[in-house]
Jmol script that loads the backbone (N, CA, C; Angstrom):
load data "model"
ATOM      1  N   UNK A   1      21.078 -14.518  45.826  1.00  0.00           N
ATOM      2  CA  UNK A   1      19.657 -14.298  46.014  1.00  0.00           C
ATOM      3  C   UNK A   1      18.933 -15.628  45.814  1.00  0.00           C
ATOM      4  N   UNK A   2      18.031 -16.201  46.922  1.00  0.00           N
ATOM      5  CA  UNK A   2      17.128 -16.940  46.385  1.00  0.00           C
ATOM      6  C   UNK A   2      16.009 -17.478  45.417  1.00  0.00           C
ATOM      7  N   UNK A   3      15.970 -18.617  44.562  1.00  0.00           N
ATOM      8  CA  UNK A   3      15.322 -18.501  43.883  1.00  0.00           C
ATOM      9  C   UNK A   3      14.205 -17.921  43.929  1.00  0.00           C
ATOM     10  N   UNK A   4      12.834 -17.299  42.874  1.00  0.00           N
ATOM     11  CA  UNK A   4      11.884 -17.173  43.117  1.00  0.00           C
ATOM     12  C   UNK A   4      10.618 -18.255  43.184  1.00  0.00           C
ATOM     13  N   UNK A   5       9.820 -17.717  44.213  1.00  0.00           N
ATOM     14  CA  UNK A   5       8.934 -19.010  44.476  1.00  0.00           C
ATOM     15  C   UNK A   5       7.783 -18.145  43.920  1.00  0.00           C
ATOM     16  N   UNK A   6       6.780 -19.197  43.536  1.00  0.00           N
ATOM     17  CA  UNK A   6       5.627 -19.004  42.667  1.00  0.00           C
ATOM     18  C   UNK A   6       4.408 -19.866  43.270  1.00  0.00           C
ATOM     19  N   UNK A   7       3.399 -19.094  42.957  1.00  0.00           N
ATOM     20  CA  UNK A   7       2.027 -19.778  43.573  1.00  0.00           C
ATOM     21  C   UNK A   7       1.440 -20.613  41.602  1.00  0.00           C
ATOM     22  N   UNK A   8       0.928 -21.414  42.440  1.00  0.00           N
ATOM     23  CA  UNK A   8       0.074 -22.364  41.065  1.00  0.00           C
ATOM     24  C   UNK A   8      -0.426 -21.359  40.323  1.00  0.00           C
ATOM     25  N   UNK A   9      -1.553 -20.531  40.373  1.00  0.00           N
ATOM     26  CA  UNK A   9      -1.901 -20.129  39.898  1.00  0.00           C
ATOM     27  C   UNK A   9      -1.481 -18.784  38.959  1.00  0.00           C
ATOM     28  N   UNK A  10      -0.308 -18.149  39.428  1.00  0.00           N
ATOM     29  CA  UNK A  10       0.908 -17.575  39.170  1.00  0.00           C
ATOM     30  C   UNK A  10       1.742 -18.438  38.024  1.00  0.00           C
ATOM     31  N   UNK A  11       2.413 -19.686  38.163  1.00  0.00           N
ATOM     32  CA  UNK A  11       2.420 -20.517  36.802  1.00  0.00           C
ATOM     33  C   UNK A  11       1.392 -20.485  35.424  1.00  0.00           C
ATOM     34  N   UNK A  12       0.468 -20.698  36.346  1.00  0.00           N
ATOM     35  CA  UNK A  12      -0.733 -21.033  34.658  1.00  0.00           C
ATOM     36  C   UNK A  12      -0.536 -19.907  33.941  1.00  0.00           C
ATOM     37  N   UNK A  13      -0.089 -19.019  34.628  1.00  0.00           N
ATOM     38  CA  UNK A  13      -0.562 -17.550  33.570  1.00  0.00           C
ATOM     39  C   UNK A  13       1.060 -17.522  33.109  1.00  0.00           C
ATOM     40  N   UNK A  14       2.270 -17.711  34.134  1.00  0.00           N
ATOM     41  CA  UNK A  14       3.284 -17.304  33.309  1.00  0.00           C
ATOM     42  C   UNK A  14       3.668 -18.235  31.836  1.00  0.00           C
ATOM     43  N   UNK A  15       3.097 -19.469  32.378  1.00  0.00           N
ATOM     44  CA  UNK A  15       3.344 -20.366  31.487  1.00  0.00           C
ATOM     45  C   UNK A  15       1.935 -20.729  30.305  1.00  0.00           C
ATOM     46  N   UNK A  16       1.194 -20.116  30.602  1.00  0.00           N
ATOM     47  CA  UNK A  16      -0.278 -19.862  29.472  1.00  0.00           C
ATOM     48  C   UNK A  16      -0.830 -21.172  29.307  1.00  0.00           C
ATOM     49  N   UNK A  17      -0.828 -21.711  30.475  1.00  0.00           N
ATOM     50  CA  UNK A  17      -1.971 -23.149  30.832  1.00  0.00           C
ATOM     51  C   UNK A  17      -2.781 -22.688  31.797  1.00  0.00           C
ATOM     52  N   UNK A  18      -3.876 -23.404  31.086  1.00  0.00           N
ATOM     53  CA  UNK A  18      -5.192 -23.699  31.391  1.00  0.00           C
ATOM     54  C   UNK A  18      -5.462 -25.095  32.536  1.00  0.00           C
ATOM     55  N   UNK A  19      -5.983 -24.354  33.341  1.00  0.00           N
ATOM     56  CA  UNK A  19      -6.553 -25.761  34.737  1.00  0.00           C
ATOM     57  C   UNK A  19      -6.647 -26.901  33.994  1.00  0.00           C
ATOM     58  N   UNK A  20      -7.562 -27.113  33.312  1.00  0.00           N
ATOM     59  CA  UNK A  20      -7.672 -28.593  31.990  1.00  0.00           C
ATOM     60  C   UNK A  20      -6.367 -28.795  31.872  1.00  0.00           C
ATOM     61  N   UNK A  21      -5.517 -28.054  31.706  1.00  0.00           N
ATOM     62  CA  UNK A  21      -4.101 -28.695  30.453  1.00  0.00           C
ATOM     63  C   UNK A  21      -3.042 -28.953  32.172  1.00  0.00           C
ATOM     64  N   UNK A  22      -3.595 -28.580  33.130  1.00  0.00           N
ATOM     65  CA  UNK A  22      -2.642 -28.914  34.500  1.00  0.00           C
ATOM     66  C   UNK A  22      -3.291 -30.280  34.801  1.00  0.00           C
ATOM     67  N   UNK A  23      -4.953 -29.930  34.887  1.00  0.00           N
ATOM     68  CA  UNK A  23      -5.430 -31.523  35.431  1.00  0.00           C
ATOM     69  C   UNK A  23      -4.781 -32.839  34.537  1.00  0.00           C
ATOM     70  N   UNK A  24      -4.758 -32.466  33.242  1.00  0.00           N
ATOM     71  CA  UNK A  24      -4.415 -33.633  31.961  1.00  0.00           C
ATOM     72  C   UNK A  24      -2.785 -33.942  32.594  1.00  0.00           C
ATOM     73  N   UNK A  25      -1.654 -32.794  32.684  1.00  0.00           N
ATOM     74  CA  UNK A  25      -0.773 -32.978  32.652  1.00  0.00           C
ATOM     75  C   UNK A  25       0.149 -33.559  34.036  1.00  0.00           C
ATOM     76  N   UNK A  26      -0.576 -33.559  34.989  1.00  0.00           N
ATOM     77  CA  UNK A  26      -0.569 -33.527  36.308  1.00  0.00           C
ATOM     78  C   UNK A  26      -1.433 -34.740  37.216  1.00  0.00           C
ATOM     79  N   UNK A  27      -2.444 -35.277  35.739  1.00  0.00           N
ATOM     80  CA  UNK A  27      -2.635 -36.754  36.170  1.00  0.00           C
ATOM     81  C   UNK A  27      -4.053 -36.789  37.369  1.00  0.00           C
ATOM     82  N   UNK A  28      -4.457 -35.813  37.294  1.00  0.00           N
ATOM     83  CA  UNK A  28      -5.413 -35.391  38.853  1.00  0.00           C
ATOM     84  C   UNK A  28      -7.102 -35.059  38.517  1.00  0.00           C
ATOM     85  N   UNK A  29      -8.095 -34.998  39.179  1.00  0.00           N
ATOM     86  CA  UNK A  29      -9.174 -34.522  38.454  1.00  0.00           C
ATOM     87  C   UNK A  29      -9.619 -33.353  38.536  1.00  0.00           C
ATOM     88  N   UNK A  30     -10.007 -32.784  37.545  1.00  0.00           N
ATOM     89  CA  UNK A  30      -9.964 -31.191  37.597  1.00  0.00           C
ATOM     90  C   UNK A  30     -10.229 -30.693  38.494  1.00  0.00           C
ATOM     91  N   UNK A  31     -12.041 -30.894  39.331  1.00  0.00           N
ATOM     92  CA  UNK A  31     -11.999 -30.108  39.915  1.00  0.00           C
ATOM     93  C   UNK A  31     -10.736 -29.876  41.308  1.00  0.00           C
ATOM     94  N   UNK A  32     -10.090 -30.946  41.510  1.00  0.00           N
ATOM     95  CA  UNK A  32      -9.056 -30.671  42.680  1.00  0.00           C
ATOM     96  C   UNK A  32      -7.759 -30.064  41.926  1.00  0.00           C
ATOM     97  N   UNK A  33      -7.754 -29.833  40.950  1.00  0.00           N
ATOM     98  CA  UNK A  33      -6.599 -29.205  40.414  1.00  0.00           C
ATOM     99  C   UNK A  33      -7.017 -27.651  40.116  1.00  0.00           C
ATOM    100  N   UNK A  34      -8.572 -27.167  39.618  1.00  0.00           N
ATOM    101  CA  UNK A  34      -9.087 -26.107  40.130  1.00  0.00           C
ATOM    102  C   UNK A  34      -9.235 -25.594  41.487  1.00  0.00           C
ATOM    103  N   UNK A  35      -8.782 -26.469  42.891  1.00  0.00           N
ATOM    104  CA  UNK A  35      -9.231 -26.422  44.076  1.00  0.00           C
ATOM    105  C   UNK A  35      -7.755 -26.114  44.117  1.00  0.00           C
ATOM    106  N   UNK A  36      -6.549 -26.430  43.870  1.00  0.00           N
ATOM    107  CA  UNK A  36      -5.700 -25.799  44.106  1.00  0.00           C
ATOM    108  C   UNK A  36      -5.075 -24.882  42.699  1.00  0.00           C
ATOM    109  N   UNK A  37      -5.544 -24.416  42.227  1.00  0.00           N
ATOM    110  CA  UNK A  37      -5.013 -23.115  41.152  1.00  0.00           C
ATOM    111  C   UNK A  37      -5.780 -21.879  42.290  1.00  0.00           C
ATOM    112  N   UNK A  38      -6.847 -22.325  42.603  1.00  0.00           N
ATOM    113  CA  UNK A  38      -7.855 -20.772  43.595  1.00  0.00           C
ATOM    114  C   UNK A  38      -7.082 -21.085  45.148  1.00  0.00           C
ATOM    115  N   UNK A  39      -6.109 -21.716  45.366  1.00  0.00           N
ATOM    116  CA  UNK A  39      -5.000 -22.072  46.828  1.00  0.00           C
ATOM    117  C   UNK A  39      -6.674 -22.292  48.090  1.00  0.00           C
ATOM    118  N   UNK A  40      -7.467 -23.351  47.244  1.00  0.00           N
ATOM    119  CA  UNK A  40      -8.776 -23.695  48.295  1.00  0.00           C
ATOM    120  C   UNK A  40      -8.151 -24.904  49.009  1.00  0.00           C
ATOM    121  N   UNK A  41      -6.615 -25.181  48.118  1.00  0.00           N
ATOM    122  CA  UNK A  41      -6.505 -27.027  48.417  1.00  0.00           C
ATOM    123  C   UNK A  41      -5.511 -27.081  48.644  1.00  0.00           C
ATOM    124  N   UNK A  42      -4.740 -27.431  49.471  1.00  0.00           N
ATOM    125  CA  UNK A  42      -3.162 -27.993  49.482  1.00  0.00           C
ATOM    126  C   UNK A  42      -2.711 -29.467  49.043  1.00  0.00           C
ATOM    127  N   UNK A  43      -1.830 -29.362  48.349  1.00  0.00           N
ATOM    128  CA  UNK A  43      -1.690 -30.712  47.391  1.00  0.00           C
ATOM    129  C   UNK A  43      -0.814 -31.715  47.997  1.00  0.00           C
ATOM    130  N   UNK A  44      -0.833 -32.537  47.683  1.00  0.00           N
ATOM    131  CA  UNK A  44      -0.363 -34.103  49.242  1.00  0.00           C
ATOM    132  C   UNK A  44       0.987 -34.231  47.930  1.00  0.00           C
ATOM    133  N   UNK A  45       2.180 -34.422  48.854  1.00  0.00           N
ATOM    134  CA  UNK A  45       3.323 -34.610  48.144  1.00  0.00           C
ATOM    135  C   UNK A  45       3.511 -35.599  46.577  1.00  0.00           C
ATOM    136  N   UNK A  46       2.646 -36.374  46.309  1.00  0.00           N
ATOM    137  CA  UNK A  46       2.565 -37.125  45.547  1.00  0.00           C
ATOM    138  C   UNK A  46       2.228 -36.423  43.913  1.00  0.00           C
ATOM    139  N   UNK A  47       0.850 -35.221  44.721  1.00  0.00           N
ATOM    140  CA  UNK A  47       0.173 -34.099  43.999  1.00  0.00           C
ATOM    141  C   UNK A  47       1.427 -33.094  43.576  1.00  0.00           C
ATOM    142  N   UNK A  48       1.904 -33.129  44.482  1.00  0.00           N
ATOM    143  CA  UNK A  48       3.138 -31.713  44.354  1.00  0.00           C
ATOM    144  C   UNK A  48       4.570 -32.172  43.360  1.00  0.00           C
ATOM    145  N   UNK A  49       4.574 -33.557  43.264  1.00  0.00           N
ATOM    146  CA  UNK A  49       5.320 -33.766  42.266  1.00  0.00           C
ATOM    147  C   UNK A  49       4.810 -33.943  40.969  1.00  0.00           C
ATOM    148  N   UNK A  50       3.929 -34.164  40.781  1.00  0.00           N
ATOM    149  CA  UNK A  50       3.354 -34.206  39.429  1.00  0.00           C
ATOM    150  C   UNK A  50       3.201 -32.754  38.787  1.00  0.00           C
ATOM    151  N   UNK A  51       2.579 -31.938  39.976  1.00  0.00           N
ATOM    152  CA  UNK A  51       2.343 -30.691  39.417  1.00  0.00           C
ATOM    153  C   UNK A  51       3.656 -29.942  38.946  1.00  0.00           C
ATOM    154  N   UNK A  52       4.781 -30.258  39.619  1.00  0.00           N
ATOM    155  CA  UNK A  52       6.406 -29.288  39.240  1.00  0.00           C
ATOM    156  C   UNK A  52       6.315 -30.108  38.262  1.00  0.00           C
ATOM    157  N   UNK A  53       6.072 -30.878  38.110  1.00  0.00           N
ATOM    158  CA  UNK A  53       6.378 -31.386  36.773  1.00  0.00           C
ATOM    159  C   UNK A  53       5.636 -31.490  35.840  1.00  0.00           C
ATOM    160  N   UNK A  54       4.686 -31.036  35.313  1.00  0.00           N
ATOM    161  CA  UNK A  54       3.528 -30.422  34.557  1.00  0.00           C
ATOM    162  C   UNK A  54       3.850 -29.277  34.422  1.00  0.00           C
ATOM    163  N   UNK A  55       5.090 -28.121  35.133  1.00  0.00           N
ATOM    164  CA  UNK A  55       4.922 -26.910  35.078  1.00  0.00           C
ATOM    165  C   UNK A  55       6.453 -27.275  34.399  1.00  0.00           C
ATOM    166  N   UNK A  56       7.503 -28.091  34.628  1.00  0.00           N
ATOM    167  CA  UNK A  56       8.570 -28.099  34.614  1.00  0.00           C
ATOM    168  C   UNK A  56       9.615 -27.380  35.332  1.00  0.00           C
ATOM    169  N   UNK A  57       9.035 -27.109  35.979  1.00  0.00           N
ATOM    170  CA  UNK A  57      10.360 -26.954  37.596  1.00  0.00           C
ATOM    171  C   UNK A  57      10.055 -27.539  38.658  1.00  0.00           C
ATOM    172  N   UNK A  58      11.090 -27.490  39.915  1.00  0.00           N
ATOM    173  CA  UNK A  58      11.175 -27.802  40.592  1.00  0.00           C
ATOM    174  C   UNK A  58      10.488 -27.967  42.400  1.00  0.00           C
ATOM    175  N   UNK A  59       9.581 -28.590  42.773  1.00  0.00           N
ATOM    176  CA  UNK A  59       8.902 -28.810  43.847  1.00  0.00           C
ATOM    177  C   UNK A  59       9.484 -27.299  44.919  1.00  0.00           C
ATOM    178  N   UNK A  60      10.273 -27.612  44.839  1.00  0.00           N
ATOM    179  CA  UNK A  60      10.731 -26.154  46.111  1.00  0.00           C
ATOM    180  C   UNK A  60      10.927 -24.497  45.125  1.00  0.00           C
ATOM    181  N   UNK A  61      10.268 -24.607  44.146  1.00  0.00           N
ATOM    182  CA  UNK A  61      10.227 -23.446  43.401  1.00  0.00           C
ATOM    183  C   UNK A  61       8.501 -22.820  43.150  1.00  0.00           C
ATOM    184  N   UNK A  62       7.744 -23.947  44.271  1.00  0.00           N
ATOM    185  CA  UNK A  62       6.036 -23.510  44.131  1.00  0.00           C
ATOM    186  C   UNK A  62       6.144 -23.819  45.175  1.00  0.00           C
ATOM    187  N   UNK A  63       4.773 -22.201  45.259  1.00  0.00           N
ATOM    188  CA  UNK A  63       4.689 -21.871  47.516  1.00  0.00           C
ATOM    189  C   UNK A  63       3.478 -22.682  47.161  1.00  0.00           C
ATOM    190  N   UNK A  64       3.040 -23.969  47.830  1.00  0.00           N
ATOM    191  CA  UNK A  64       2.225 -24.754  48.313  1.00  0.00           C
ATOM    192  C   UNK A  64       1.608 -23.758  49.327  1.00  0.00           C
ATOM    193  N   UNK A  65       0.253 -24.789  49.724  1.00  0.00           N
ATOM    194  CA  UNK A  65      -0.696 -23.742  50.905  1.00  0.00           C
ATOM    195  C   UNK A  65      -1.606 -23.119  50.349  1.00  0.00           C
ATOM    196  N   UNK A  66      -2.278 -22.552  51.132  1.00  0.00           N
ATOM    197  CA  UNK A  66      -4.139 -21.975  51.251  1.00  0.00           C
ATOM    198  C   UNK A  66      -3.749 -20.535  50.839  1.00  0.00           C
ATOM    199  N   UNK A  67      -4.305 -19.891  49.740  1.00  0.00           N
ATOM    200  CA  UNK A  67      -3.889 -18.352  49.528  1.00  0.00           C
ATOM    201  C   UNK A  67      -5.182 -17.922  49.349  1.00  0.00           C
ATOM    202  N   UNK A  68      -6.245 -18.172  49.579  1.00  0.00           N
ATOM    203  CA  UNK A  68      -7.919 -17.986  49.663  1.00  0.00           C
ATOM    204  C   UNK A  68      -7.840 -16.936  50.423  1.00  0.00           C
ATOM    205  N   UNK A  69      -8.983 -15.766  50.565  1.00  0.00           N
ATOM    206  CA  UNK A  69      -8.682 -14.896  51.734  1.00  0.00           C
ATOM    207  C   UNK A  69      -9.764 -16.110  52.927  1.00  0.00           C
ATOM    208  N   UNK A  70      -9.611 -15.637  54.196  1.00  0.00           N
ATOM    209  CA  UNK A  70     -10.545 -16.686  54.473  1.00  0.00           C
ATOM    210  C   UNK A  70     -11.989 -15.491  54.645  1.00  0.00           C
ATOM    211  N   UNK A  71     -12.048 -14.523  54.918  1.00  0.00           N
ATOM    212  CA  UNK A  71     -12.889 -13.736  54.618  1.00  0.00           C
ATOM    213  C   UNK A  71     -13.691 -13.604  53.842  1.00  0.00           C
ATOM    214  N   UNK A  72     -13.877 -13.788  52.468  1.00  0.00           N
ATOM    215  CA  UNK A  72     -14.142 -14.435  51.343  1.00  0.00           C
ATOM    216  C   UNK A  72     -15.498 -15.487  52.253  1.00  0.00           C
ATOM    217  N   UNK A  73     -14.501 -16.967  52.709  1.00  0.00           N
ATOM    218  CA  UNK A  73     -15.593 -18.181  53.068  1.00  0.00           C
ATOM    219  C   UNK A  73     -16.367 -17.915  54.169  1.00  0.00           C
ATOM    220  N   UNK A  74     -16.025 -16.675  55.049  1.00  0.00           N
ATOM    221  CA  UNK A  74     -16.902 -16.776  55.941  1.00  0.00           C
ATOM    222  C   UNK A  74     -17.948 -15.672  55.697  1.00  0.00           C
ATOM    223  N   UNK A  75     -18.163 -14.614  54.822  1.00  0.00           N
ATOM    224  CA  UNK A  75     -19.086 -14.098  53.978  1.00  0.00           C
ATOM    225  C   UNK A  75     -19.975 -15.448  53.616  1.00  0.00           C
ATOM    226  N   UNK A  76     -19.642 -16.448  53.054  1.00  0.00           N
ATOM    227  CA  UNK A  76     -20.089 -17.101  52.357  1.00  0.00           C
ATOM    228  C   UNK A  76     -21.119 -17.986  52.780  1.00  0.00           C
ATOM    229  N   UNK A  77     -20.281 -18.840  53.989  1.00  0.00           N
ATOM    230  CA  UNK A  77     -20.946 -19.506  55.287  1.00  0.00           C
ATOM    231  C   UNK A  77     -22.330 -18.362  56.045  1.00  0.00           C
ATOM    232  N   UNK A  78     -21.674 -17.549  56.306  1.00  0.00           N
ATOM    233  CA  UNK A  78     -22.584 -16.843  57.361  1.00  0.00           C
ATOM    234  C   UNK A  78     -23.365 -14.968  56.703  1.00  0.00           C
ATOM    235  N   UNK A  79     -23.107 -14.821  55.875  1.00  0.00           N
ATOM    236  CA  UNK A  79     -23.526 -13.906  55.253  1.00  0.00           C
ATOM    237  C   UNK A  79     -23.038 -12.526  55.568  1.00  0.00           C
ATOM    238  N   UNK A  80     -23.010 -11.062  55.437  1.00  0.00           N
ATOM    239  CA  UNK A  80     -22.297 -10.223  55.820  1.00  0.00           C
ATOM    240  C   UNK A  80     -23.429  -9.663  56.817  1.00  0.00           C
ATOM    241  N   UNK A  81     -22.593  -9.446  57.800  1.00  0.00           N
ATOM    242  CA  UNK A  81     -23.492  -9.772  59.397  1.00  0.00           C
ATOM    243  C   UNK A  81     -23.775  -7.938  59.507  1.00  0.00           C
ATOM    244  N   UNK A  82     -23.101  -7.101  59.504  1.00  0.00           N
ATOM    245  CA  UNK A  82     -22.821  -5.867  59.732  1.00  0.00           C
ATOM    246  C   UNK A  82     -23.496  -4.818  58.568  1.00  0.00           C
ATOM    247  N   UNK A  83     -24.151  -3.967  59.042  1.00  0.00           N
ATOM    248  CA  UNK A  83     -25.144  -3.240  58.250  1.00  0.00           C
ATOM    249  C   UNK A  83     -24.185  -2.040  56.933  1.00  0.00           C
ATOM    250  N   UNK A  84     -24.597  -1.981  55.931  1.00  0.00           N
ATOM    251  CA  UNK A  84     -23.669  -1.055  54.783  1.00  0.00           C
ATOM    252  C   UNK A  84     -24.288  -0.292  54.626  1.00  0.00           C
TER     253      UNK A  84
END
end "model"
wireframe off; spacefill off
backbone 0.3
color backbone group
């Protein structure tokens, strides 16, 4: 069976860190380390090694990528268009 893969924000909680204690440990500035715990940000390989390693595993053991709904931003952008 393949290992299991994990989203960032899925770490912080298994491992009971706080965005602060990823930005500190991970070398990055918060808010882009908050931009990817909410999957708003995809992290540039350089980012993605620091972060497995702030978590202590391995780069191919965190699903990188956008996990935002995008529904969510376009509420946001354009307001909810359709009558409730």
């Amino acid at each position: 069976m393949p290992p299991r893969v994990a989203t960032v924000d899925v770490l912080l909680d298994q491992q009971q860190m706080t965005v602060d204690d990823l930005s500190e440990q991970a070398n990055m500035p918060l808010d882009r380390a908050e931009a990817i715990a909410l999957g708003r940000w995809t992290p540039a390989p350089a980012e993605r090694q620091r972060i497995a390693a702030a978590f202590g595993v391995k780069i191919e053991d965190v699903s990188w990528g956008h996990t935002m709904d995008p529904r969510n931003v376009r509420y946001r952008q354009f307001g909810l268009q359709e009558e409730i």
